[in-house]
C-alpha positions in Angstrom: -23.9 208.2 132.9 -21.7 209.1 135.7 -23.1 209.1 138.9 -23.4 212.6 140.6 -22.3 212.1 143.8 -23.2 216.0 145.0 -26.8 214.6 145.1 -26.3 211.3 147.1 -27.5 211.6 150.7 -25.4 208.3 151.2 -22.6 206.3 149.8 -23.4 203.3 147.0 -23.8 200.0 147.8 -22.8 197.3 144.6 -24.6 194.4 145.6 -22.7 191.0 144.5 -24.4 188.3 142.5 -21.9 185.4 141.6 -24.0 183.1 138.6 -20.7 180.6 139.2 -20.6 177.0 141.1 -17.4 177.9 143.2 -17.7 181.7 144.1 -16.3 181.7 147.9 -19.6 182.7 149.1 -22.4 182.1 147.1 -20.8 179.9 144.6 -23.7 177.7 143.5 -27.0 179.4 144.9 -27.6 181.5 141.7 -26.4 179.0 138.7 -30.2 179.1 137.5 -31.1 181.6 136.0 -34.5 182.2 137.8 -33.1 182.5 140.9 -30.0 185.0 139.6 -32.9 187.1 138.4 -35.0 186.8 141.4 -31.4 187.6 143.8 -30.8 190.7 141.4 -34.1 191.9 141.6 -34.2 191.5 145.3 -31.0 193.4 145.5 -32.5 196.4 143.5 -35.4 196.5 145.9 -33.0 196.4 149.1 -31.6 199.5 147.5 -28.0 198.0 145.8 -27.4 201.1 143.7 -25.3 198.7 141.3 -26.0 195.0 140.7 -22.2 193.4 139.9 -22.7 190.4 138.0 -19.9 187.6 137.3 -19.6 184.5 135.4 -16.1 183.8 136.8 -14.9 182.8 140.2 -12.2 185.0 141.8 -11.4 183.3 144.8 -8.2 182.4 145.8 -7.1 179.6 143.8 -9.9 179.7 141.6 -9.2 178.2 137.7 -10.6 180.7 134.5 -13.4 179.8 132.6 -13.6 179.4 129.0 -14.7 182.7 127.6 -17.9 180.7 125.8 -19.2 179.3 129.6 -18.8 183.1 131.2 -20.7 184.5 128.4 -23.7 182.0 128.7 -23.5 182.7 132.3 -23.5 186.7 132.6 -25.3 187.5 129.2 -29.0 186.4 130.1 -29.0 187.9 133.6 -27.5 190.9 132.6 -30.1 191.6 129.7 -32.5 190.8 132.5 -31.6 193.0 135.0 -30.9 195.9 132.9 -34.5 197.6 132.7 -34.8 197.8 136.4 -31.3 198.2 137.7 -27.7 199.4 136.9 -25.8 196.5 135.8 -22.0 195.8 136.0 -20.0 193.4 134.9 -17.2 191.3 136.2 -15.1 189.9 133.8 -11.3 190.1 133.2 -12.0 189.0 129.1 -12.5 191.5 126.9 -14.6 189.4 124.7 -17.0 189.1 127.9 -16.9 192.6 128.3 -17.9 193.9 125.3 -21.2 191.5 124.9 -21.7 191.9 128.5 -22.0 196.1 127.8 -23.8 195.6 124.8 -26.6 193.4 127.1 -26.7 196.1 129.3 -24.2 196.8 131.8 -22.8 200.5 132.0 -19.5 199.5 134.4 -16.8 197.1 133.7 -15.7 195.9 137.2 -11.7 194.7 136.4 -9.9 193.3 138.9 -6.9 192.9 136.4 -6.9 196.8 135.9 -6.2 196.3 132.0 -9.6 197.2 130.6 -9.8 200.6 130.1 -9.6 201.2 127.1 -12.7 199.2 126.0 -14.2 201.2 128.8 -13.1 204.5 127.6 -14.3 203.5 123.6 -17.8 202.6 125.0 -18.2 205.4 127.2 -19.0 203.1 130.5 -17.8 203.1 134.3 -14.6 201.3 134.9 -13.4 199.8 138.3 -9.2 199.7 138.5 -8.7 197.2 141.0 -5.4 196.0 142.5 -4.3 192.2 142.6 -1.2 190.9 143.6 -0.8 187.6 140.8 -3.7 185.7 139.6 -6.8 184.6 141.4 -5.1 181.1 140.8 -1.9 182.2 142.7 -2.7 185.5 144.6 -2.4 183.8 147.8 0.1 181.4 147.6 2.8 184.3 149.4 2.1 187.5 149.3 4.4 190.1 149.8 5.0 193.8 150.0 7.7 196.1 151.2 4.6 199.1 152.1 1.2 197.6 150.9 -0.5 200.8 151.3 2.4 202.5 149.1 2.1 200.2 146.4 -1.2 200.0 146.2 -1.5 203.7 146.1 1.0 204.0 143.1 -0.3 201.2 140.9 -4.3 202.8 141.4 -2.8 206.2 140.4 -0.9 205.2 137.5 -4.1 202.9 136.3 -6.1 205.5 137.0 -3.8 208.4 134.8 -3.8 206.0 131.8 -8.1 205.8 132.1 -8.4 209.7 132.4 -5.7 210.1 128.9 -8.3 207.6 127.2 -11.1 209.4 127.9 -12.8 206.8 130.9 -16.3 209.0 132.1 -16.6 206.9 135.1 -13.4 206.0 137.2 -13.2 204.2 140.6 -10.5 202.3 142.3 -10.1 199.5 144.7 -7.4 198.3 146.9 -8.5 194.5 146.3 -9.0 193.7 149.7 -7.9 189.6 149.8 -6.4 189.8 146.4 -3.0 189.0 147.3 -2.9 190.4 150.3 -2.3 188.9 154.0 -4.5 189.5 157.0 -2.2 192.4 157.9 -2.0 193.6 154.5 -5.8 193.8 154.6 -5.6 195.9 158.0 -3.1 198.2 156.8 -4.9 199.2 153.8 -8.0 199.6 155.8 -6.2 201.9 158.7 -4.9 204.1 155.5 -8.1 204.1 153.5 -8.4 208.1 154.0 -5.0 208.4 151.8 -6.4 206.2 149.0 -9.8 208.0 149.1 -7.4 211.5 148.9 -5.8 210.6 145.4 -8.8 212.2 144.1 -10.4 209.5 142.5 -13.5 207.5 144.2 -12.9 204.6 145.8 -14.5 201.2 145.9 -14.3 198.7 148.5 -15.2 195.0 148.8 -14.5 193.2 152.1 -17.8 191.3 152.6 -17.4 187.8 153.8 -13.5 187.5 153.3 -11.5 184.8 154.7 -9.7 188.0 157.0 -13.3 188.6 158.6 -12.9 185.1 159.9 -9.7 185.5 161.1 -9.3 188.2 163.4 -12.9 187.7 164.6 -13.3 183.5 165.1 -15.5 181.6 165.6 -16.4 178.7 168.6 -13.1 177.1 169.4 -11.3 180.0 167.7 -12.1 178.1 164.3 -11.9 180.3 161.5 -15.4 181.7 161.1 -17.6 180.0 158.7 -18.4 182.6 155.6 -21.9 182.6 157.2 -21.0 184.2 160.0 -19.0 187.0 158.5 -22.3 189.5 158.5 -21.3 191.5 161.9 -17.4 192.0 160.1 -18.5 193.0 157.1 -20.9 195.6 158.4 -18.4 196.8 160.8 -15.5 197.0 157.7 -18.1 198.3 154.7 -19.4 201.2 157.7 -15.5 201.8 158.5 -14.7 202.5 155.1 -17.7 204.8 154.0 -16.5 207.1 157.3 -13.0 206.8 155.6 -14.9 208.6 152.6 -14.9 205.7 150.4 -17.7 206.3 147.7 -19.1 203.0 147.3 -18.5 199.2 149.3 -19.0 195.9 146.8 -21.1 193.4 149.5 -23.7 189.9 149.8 -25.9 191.6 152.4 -27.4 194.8 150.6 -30.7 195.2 152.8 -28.5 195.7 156.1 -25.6 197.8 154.7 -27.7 200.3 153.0 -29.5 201.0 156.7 -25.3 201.2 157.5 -24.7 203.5 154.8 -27.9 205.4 155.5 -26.3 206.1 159.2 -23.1 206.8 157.3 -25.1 209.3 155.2 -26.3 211.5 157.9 -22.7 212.5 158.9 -21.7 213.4 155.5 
């Protein structure tokens, strides 16, 4: 069902649970499925509203997965986690998709933007996310003439072709780090209010990113480690809710729904 955001005292918080061995963050600490279920589950009680599960690493440079590996990944902790919270999925296959919304989930999370058609056909939430290349080569050079203009257009036609099929559940995301530089990053933050007036709700995912360790180092003026991103990603995921973005994508659910609570009071 689609969510109705007239009732929600604050915006959603998707928390991120990566059952991979070379996710940028947790790549490796939720392999088993005991402890994906028990991370899920903790995440529900912390108050994620949405519970994103992947089977496939999206990091820069990351390699695909055969389609057989994702599904044993995704499919057990998705059937899991189903009863006791709303489940999406993160898959670019189709194949993954389909089984993955027949476990449970009720949004496809598509960072290649192509999927919404099989979200439209099985009446589920679809996320339209922007990438510059592949997660393989997103990185490699980046390069824009107006990020933010770019972005913009490609969300809106993506998002036009999902409304035609019939999509009951649309968000977009900018694809903060996904072919973008530091700057790039920025300037889609500093212009989040035109993204969130396309009319459309937005999602954003900035937790942890290589950015965060950028601009705010850490002893030596090392990049910061991706444990010591918390502070960042607070102070980016509470920036973008007062931008009027609907929902942030993040590790650490406990402290950013007490952010988005504050957030909420404003509203």
């Amino acid at each position: 069902m689609p969510i109705d955001f007239e009732s929600r005292a604050r915006p959603l918080v998707m928390g991120v649970l990566n059952v991979t061995p070379d996710s940028f963050s947790d790549g490796g600490r939720y392999v088993d499925y005991e402890k994906a279920l028990d991370r899920g589950l903790e995440m529900a009680a912390e108050g994620a509203d949405i519970v994103d599960v992947g089977g496939e690493s999206s990091r820069p440079g990351a390699t695909p997965v055969p389609e057989a590996e994702e599904l044993r990944r995704v499919l057990p902790v998705i059937a899991a986690l189903a009863p006791h919270v709303r489940v999406s999925v993160d898959t670019t296959k189709p194949a993954v998709a389909r089984e993955a919304l027949q476990a449970g989930a009720t949004v496809l999370n598509d960072i290649s933007a192509s999927m919404w058609q099989l979200a439209a056909d099985a009446g589920v939430g679809w996320v339209a996310m922007h990438m510059q290349g592949t997660p393989r080569t997103m990185q490699v050079a980046p390069r824009y003439r107006d990020v933010v203009a770019e972005v913009c257009s490609f969300l809106a036609e993506r998002a036009r072709r999902a409304q035609d099929a019939g999509v009951p559940e649309l968000w977009i995301d900018p694809g903060i780090g996904f072919g973008k530089t530091t700057t790039d990053n920025l300037s889609l933050l500093a212009h989040l209010g035109e993204l969130c007036s396309m009319g459309w709700p937005v999602l954003v995912g900035t937790s942890r990113k290589r950015f965060l360790g950028e601009i705010t180092p850490g002893a030596g003026g090392a990049l910061a480690p991706v444990g010591e991103r918390l502070e960042a990603s607070l102070a980016t995921a509470a920036w973008a809710m007062t931008c009027g973005v609907s929902m942030v994508r993040v590790h650490d659910v406990d402290a950013t729904v007490q952010a988005a609570a504050l957030v909420g009071c404003r509203r």
